[in-house]
PDB file of N, CA, C and O in Angstrom:
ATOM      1  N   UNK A   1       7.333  -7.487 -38.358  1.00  0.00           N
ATOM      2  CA  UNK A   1       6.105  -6.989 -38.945  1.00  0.00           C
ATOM      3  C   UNK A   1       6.428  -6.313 -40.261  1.00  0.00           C
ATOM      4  O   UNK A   1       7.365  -5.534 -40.433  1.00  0.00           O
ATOM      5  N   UNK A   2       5.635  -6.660 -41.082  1.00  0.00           N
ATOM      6  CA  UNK A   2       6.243  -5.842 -42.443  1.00  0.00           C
ATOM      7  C   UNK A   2       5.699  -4.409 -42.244  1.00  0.00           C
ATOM      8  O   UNK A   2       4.959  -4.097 -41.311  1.00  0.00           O
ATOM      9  N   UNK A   3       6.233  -3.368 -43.432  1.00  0.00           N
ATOM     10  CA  UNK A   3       5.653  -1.996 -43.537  1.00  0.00           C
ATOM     11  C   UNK A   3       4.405  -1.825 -43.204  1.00  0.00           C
ATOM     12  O   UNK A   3       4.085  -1.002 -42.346  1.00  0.00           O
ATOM     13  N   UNK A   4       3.520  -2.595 -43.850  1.00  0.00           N
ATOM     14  CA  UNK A   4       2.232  -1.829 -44.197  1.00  0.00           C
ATOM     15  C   UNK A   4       1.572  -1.991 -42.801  1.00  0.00           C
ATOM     16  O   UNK A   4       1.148  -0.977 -42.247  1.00  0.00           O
ATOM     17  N   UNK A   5       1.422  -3.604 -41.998  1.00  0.00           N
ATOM     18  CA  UNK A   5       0.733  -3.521 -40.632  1.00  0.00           C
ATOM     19  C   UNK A   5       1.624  -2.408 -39.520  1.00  0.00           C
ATOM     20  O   UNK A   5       1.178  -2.101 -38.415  1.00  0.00           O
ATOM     21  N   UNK A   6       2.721  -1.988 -39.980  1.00  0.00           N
ATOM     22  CA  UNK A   6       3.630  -0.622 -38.968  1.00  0.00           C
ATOM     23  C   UNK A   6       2.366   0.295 -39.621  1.00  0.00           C
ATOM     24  O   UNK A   6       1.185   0.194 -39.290  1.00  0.00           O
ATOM     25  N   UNK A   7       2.766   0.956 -40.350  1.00  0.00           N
ATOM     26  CA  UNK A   7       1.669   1.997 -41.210  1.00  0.00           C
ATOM     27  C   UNK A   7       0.500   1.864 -40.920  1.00  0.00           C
ATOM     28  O   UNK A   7       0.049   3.008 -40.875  1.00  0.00           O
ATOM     29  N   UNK A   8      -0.559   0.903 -40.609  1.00  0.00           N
ATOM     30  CA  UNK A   8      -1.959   1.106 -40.060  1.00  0.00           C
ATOM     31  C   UNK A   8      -1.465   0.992 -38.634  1.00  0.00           C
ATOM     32  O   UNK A   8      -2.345   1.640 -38.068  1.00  0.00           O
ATOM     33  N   UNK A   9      -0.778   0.662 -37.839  1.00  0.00           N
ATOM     34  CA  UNK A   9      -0.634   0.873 -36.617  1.00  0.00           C
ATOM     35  C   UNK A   9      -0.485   2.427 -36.445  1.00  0.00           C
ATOM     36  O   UNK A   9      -1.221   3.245 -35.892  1.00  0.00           O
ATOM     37  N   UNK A  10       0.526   2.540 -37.002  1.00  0.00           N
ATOM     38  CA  UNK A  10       0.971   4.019 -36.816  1.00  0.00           C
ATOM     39  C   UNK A  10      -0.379   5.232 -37.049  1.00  0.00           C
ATOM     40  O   UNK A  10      -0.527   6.347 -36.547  1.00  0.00           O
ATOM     41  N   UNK A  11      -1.103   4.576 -37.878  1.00  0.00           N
ATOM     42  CA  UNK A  11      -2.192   5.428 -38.450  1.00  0.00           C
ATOM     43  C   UNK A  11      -3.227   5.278 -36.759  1.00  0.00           C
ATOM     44  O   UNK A  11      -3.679   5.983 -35.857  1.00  0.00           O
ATOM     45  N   UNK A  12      -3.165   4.224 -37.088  1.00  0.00           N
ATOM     46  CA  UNK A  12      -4.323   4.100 -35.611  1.00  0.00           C
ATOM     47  C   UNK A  12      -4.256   4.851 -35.102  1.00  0.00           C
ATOM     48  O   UNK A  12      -5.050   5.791 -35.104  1.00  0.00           O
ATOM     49  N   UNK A  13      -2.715   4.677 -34.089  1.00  0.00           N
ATOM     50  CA  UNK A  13      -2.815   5.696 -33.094  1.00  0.00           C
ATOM     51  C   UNK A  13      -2.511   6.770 -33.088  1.00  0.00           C
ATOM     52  O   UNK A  13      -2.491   7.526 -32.117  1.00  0.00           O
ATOM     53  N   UNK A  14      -2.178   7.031 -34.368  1.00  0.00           N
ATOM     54  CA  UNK A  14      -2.628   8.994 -34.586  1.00  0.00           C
ATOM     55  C   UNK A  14      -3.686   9.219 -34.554  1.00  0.00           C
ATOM     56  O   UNK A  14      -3.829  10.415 -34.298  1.00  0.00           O
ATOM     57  N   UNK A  15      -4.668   8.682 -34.685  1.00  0.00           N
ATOM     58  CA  UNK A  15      -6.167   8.474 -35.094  1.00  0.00           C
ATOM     59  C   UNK A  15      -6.896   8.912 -33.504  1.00  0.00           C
ATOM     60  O   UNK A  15      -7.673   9.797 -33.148  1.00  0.00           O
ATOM     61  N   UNK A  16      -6.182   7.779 -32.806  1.00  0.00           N
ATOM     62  CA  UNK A  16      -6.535   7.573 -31.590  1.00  0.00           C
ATOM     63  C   UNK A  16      -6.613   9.025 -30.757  1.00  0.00           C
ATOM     64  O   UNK A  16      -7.515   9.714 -30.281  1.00  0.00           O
ATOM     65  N   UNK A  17      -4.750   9.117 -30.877  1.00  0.00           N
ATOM     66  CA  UNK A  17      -4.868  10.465 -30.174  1.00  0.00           C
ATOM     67  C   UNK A  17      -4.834  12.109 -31.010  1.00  0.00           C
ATOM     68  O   UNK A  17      -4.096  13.086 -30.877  1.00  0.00           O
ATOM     69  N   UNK A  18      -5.591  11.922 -31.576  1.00  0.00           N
ATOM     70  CA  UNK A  18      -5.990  13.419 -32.487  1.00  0.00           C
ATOM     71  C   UNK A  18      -7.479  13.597 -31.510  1.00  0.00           C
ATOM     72  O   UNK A  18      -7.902  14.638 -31.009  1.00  0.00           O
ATOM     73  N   UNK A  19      -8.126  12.120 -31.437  1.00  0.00           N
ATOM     74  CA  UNK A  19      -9.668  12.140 -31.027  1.00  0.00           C
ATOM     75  C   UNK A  19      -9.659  12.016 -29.444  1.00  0.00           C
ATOM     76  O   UNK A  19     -10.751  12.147 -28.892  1.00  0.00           O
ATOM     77  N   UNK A  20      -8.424  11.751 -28.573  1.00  0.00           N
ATOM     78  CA  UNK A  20      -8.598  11.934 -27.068  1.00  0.00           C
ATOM     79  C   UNK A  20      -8.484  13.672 -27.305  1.00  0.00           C
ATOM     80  O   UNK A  20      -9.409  14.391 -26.927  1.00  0.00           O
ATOM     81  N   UNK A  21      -7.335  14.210 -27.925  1.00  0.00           N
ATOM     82  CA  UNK A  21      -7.190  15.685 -27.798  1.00  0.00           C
ATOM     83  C   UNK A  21      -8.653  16.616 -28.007  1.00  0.00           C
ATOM     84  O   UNK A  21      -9.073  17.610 -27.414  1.00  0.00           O
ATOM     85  N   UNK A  22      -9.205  15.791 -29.146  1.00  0.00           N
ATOM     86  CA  UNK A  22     -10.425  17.066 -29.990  1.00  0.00           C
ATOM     87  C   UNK A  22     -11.159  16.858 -28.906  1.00  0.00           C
ATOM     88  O   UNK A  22     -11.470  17.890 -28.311  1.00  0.00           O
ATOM     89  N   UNK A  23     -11.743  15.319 -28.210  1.00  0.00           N
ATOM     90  CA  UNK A  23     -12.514  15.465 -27.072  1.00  0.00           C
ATOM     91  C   UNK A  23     -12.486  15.832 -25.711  1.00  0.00           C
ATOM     92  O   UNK A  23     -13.154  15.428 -24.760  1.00  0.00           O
ATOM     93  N   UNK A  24     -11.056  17.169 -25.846  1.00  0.00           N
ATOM     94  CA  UNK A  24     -10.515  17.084 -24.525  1.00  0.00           C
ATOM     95  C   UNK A  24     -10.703  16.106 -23.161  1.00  0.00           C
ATOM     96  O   UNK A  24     -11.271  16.209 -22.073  1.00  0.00           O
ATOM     97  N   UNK A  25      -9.638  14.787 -24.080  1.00  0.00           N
ATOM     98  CA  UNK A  25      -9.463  13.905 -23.035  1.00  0.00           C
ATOM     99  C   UNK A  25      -9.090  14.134 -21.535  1.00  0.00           C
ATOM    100  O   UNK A  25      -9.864  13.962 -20.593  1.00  0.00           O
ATOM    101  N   UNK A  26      -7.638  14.597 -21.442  1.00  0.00           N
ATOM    102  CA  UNK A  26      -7.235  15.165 -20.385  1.00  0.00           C
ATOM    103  C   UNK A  26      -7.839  15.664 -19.409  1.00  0.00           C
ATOM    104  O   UNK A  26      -7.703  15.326 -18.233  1.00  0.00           O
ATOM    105  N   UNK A  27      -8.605  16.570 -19.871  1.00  0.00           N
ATOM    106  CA  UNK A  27      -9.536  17.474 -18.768  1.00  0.00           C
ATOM    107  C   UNK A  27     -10.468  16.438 -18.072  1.00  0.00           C
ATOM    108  O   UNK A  27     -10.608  16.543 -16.854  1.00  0.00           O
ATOM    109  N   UNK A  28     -11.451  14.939 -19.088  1.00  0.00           N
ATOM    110  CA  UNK A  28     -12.039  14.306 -18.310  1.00  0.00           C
ATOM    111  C   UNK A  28     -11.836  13.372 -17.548  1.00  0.00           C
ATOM    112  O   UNK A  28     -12.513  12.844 -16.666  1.00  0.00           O
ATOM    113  N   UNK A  29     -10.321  13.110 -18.163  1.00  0.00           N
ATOM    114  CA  UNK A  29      -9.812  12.578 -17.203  1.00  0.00           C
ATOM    115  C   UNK A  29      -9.428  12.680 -15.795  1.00  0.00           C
ATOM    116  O   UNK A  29      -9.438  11.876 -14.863  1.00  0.00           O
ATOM    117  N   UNK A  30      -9.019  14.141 -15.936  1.00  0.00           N
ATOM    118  CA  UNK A  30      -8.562  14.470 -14.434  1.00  0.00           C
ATOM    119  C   UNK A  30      -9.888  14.973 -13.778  1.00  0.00           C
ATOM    120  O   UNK A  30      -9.758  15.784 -12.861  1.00  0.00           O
ATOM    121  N   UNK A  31     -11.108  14.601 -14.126  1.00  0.00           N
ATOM    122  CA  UNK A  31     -12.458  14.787 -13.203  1.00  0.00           C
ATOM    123  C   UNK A  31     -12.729  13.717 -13.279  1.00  0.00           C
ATOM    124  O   UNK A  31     -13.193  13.327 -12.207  1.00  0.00           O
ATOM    125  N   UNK A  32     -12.674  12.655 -14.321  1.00  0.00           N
ATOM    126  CA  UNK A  32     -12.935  10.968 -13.327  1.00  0.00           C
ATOM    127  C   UNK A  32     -11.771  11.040 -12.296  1.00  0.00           C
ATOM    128  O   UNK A  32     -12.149  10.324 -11.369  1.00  0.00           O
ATOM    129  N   UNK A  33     -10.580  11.530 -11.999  1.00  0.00           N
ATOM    130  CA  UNK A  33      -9.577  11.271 -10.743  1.00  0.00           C
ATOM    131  C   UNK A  33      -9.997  12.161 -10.089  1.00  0.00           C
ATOM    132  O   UNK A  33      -9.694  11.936  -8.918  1.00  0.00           O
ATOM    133  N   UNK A  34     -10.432  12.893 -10.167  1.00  0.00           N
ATOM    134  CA  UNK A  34     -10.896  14.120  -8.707  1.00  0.00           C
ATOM    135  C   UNK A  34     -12.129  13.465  -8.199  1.00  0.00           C
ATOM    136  O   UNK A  34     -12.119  13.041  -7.043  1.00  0.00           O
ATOM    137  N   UNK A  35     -13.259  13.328  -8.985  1.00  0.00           N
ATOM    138  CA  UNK A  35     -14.694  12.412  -8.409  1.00  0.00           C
ATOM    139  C   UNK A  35     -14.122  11.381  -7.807  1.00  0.00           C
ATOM    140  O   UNK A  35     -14.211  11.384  -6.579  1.00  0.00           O
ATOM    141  N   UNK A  36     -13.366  10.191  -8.481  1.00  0.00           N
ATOM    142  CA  UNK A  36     -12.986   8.866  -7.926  1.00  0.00           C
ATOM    143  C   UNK A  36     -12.638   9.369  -6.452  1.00  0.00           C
ATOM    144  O   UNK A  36     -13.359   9.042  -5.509  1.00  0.00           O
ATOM    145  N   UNK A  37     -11.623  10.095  -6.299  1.00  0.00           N
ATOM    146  CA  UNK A  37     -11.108  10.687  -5.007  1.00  0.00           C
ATOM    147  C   UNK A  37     -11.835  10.935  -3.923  1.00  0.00           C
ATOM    148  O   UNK A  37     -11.656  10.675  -2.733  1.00  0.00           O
ATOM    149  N   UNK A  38     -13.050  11.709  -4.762  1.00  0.00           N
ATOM    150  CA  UNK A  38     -13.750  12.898  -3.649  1.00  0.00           C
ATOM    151  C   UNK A  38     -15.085  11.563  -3.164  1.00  0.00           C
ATOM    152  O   UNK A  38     -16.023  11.758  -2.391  1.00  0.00           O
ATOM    153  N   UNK A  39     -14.757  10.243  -3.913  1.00  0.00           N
ATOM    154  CA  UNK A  39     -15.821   9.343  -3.354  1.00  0.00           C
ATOM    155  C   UNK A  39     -14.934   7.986  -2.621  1.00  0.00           C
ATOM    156  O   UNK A  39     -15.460   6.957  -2.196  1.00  0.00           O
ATOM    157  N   UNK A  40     -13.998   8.194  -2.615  1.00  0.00           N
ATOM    158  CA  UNK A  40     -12.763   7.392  -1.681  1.00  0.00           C
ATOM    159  C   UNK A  40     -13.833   7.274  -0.261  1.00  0.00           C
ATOM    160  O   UNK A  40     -14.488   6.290   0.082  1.00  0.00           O
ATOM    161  N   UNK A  41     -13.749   8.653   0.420  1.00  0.00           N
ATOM    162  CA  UNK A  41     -14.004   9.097   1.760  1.00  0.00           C
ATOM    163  C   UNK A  41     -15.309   8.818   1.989  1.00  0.00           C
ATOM    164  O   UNK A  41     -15.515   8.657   3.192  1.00  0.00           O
ATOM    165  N   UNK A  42     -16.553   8.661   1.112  1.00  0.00           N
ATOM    166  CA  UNK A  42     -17.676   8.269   1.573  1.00  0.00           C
ATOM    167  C   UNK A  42     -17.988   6.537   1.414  1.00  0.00           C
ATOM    168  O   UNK A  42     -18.993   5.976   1.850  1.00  0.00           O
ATOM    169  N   UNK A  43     -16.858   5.880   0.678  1.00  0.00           N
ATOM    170  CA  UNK A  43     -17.041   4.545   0.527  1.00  0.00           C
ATOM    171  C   UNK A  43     -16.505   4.209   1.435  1.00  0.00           C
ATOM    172  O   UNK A  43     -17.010   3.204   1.934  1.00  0.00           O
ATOM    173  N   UNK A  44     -15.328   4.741   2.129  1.00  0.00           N
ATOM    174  CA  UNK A  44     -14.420   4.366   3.306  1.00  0.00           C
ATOM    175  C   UNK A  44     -15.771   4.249   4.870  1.00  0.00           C
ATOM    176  O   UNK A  44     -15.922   3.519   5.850  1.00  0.00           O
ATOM    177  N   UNK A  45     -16.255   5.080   4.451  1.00  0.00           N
ATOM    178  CA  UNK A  45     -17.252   5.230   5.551  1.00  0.00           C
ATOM    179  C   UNK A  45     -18.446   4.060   5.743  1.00  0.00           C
ATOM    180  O   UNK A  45     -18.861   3.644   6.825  1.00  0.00           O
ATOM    181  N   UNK A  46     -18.861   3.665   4.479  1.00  0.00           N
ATOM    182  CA  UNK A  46     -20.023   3.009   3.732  1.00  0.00           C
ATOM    183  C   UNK A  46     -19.343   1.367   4.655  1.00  0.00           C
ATOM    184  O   UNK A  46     -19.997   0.658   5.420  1.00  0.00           O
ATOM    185  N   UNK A  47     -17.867   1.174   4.226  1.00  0.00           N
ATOM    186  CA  UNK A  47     -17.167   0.137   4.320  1.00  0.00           C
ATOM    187  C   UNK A  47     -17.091  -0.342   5.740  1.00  0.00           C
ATOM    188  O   UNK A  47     -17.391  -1.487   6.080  1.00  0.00           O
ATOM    189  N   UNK A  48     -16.528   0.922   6.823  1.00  0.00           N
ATOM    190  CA  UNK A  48     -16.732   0.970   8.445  1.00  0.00           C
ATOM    191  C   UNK A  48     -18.285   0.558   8.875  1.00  0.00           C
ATOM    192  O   UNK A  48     -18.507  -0.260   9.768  1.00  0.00           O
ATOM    193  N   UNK A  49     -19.057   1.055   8.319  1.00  0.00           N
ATOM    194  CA  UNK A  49     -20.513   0.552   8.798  1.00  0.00           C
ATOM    195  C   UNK A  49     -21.293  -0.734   8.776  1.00  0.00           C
ATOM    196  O   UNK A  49     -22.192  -1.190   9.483  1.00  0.00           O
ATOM    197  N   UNK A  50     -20.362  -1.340   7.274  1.00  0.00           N
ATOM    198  CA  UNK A  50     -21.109  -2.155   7.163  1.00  0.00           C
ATOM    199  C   UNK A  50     -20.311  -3.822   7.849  1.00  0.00           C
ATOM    200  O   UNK A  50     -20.583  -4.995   8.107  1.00  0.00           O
ATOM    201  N   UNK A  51     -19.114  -2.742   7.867  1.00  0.00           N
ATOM    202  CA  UNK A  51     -18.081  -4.358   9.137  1.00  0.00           C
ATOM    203  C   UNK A  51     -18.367  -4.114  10.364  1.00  0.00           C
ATOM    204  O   UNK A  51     -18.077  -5.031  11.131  1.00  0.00           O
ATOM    205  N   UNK A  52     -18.758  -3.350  10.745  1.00  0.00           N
ATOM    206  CA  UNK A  52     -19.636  -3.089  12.124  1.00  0.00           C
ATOM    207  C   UNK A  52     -20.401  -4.246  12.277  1.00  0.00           C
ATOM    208  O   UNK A  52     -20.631  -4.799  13.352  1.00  0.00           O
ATOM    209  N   UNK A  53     -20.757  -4.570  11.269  1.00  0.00           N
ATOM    210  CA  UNK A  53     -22.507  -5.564  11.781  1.00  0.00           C
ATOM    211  C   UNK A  53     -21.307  -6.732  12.002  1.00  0.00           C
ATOM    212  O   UNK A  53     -21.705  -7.547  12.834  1.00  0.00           O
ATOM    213  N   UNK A  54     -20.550  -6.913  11.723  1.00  0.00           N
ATOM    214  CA  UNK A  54     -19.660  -8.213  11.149  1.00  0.00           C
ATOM    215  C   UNK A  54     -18.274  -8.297  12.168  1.00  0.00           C
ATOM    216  O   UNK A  54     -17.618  -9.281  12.509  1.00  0.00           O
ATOM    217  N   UNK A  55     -18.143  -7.106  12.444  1.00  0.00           N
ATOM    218  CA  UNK A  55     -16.690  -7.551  13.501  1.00  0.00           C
ATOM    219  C   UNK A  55     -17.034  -6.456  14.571  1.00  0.00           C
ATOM    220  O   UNK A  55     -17.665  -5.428  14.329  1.00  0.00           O
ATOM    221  N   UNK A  56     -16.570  -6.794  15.687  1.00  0.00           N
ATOM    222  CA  UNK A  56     -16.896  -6.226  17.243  1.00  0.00           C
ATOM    223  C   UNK A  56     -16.347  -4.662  17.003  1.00  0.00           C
ATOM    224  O   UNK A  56     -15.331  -4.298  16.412  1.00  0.00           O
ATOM    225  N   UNK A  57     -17.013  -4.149  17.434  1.00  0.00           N
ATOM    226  CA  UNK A  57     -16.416  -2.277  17.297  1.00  0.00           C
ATOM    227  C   UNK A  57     -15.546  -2.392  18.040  1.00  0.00           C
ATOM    228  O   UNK A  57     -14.600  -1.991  17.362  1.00  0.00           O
ATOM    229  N   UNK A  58     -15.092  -2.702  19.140  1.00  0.00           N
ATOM    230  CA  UNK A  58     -13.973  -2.508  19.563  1.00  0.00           C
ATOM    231  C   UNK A  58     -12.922  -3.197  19.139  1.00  0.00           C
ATOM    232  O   UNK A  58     -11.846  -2.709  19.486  1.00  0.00           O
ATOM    233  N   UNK A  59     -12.868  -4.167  18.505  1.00  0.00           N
ATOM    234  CA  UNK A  59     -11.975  -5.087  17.781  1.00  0.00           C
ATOM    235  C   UNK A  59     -11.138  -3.864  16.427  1.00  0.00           C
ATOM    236  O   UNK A  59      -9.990  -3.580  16.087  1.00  0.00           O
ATOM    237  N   UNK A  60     -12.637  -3.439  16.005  1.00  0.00           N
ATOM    238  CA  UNK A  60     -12.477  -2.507  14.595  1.00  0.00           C
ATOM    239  C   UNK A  60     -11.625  -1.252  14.988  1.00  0.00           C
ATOM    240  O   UNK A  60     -10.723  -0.864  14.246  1.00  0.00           O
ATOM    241  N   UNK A  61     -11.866  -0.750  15.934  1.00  0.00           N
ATOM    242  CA  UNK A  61     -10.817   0.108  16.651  1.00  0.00           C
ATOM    243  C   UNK A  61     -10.008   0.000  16.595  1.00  0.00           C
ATOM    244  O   UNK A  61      -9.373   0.680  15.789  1.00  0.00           O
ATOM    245  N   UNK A  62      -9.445  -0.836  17.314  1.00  0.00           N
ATOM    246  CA  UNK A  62      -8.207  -1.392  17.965  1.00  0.00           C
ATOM    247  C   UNK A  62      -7.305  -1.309  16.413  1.00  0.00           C
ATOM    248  O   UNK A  62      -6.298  -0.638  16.186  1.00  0.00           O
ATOM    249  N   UNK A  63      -8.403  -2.665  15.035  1.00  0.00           N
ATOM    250  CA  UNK A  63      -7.315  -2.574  14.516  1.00  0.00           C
ATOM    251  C   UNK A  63      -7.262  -1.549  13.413  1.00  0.00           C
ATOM    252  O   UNK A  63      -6.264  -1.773  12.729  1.00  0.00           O
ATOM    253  N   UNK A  64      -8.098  -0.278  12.872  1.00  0.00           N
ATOM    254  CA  UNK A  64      -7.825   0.728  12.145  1.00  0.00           C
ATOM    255  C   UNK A  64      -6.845   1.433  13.126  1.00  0.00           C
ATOM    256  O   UNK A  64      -5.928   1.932  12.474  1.00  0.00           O
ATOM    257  N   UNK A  65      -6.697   1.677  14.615  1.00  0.00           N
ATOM    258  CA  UNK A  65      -5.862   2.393  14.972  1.00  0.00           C
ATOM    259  C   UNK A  65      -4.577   1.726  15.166  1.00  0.00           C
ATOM    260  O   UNK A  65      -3.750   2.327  15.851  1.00  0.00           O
ATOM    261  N   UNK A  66      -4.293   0.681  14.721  1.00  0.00           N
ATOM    262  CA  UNK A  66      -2.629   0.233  14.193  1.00  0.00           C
ATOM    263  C   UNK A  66      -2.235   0.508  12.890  1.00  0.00           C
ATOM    264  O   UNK A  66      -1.102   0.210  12.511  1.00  0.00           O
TER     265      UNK A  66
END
């Protein structure tokens, strides 16, 4: 790559991350991973109910408890 496309690269992603920092990226990030998380446990649930209609409850037993 010659100089100059290094140099707008380089520019980019200073660019890039000057504007995750000013918009305190970080912080929203780690609340899309805490929400994602804290909705794990109600999709897990959503997921059991709806294979219910679809595979025998006792089958579903049997195999979440292996």
């Amino acid at each position: 790559m010659s100089g100059q496309v290094m140099a707008r690269l380089f520019s980019f992603l200073l660019r890039v991350l000057r504007g995750f920092r000013r918009n305190q990226g970080l912080l929203l990030s780690g609340a899309v991973a805490y929400y994602t998380l804290l909705s794990v446990i109600p999709m897990s649930i959503l997921a059991l109910l709806v294979l219910t209609h679809f595979i025998e409850e006792s089958l579903l037993f049997q195999t979440l408890s292996t």
